[in-house]
C-alpha positions in Angstrom: 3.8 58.3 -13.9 3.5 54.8 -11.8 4.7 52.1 -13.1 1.6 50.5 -15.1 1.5 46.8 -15.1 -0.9 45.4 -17.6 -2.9 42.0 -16.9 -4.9 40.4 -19.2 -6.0 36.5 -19.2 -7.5 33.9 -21.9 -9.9 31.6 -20.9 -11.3 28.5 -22.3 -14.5 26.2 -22.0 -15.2 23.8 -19.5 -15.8 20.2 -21.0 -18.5 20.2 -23.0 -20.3 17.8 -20.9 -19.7 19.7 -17.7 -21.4 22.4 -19.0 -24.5 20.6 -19.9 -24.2 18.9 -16.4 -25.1 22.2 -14.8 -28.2 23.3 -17.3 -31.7 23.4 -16.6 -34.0 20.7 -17.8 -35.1 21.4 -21.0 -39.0 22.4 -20.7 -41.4 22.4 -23.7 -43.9 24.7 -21.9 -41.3 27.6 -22.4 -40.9 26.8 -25.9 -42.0 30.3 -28.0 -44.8 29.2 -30.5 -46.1 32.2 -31.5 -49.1 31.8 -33.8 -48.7 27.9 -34.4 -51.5 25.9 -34.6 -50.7 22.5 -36.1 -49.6 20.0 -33.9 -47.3 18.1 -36.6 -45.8 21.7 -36.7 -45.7 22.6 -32.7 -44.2 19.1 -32.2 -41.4 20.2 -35.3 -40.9 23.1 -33.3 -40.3 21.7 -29.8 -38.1 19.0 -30.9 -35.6 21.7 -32.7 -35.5 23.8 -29.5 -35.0 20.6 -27.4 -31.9 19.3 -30.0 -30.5 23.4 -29.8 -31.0 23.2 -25.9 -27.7 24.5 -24.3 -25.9 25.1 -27.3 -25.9 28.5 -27.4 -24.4 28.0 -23.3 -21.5 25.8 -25.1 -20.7 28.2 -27.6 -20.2 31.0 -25.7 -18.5 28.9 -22.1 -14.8 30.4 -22.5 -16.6 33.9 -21.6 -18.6 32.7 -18.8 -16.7 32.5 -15.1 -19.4 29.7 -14.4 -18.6 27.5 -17.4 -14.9 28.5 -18.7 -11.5 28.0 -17.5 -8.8 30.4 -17.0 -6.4 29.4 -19.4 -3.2 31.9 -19.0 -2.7 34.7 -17.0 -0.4 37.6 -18.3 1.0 40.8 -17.0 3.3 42.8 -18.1 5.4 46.1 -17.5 9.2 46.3 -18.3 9.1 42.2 -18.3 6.6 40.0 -19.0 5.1 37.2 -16.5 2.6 34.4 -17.5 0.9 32.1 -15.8 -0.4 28.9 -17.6 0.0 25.9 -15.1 -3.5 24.6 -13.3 -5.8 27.2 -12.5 -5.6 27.3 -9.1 -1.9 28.1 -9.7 -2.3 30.6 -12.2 -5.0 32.8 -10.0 -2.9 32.5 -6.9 0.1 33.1 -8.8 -2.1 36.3 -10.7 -3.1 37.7 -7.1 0.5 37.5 -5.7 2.3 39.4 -8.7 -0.8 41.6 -8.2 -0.1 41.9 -4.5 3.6 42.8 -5.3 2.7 45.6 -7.7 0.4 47.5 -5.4 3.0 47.4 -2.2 5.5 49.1 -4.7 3.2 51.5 -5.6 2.5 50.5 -9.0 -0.9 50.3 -11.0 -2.1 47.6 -12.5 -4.1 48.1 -15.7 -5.7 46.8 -18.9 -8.7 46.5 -21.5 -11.9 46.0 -20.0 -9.9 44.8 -16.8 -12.9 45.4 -14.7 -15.6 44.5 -17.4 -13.8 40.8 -17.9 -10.6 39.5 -16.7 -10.7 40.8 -13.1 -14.5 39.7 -12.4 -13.8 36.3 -13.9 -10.3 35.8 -12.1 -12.1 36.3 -8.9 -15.2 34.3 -9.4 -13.1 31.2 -10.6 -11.2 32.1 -7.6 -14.7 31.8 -5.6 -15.5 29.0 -7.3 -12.3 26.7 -7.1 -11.7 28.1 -3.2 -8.7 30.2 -4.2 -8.5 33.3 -1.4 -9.2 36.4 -3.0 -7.4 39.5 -1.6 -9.9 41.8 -0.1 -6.8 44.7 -1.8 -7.9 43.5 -5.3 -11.4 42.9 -4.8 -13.6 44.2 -0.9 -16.6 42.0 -1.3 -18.0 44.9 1.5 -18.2 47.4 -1.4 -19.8 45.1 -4.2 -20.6 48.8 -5.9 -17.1 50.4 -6.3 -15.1 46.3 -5.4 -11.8 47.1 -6.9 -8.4 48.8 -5.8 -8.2 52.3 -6.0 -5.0 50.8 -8.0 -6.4 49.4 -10.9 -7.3 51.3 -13.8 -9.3 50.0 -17.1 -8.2 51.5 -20.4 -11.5 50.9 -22.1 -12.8 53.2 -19.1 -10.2 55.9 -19.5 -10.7 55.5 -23.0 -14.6 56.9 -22.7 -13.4 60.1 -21.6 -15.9 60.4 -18.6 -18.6 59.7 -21.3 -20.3 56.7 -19.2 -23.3 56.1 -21.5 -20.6 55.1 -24.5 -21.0 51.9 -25.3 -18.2 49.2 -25.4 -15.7 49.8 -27.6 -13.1 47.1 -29.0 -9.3 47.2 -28.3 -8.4 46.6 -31.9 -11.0 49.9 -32.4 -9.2 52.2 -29.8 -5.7 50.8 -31.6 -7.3 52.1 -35.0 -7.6 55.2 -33.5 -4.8 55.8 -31.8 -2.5 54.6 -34.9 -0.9 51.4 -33.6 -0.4 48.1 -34.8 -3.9 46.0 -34.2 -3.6 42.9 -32.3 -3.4 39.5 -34.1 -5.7 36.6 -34.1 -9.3 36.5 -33.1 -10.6 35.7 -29.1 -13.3 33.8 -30.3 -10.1 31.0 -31.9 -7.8 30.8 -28.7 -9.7 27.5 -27.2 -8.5 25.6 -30.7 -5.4 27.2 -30.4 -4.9 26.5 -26.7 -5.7 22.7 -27.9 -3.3 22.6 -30.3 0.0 25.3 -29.9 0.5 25.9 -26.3 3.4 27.8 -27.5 1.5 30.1 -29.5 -1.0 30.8 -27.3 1.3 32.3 -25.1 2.9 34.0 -27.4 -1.2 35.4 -28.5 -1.6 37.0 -25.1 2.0 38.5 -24.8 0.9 40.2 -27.6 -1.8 41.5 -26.5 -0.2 42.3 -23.4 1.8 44.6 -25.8 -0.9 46.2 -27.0 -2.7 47.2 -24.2 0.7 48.6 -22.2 0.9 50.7 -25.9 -2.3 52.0 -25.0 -2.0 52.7 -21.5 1.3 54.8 -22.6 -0.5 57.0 -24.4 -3.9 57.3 -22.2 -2.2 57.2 -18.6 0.7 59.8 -19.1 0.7 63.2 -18.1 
């Protein structure tokens, strides 16, 4: 089998106030009112959807290339290599180890790879003026983009059954009867805040999950 290197990055918001910078206007006219007649009522309404407005675009940022940041970038084969200094450091620094793994023949792999960390590497990249490597990603084939070289577990992992829907790492784990990854996604912001330390030692670990998984779905 190649040698499979697994990549897999944490992101984090944008400032709150960044994000909010790039929202549309709040409009009252696209507020749902459904069958309300009162005014005292419609006016209730409209003022709760204009105090919610954008939230729901905060809470969710760290998963959004246009409002998130990449945080750390790991990947990892019979070493480990992590990226966590600015951003533009850590994609370049991402496409280069990339780079080197393809001319050596090697794969590179991981969970939803092309579902979330590869898309949102390359659109930061887009979006920060980083060069993307038209070997990682040909923006002439939007369709079928990526290396012939990259290979997503969670796609291996439906078998060729393309209507499945998305199934969780820590599900496939289950299955498979490893160890579960630790700590929760939706918590790496706070801990990225507070434990630099720890948050690099969260994505080595799931580094090491992933390359379990790839062991046992890539050999042959």
């Amino acid at each position: 089998m190649q040698l499979v290197t697994i990549l897999d990055i944490e992101t984090i918001a944008q400032p709150e106030s960044e994000i909010r910078s790039k929202l549309q206007p709040f409009d009252a006219n696209k507020v749902a009112l459904g069958v309300l007649k009162d005014p005292d009522k419609i006016m209730a309404k409209i003022m709760e959807a204009e105090a919610n407005h954008g939230n729901a675009e905060v809470e969710r940022a760290a998963l959004s290339a246009e409002t998130g940041i990449v945080a750390i970038s790991g990947m990892m084969n019979d070493s480990i290599h992590q990226f966590a200094d600015s951003e533009e450091d850590v994609i370049a620094k991402t496409f280069d180890k990339m780079m080197q793994v393809f001319s050596g023949g090697g794969i590179i792999s991981g969970w939803n790879v092309k579902g979330f960390d590869l898309p949102f590497l390359v659109k930061r990249a887009w979006l920060i003026g980083v060069k993307v490597p038209a070997r990682i990603f040909n923006p002439l084939k939007p369709r079928y983009p990526w290396s012939d070289s990259i290979i997503d577990l969670m796609e291996v992992w439906k078998a060729g059954q393309y209507t499945e829907k998305h199934t969780s790492l820590n599900a496939a784990l289950r299955h498979l009867g490893l160890p579960e990854k630790t700590g929760l996604g939706a918590d790496f912001g706070n801990l990225w805040a507070s434990d630099k330390g720890a948050a690099l030692a969260y994505n080595a670990d799931d580094l090491d999950r992933e390359l379990k998984v790839a062991m046992r779905l890539l050999s042959h």
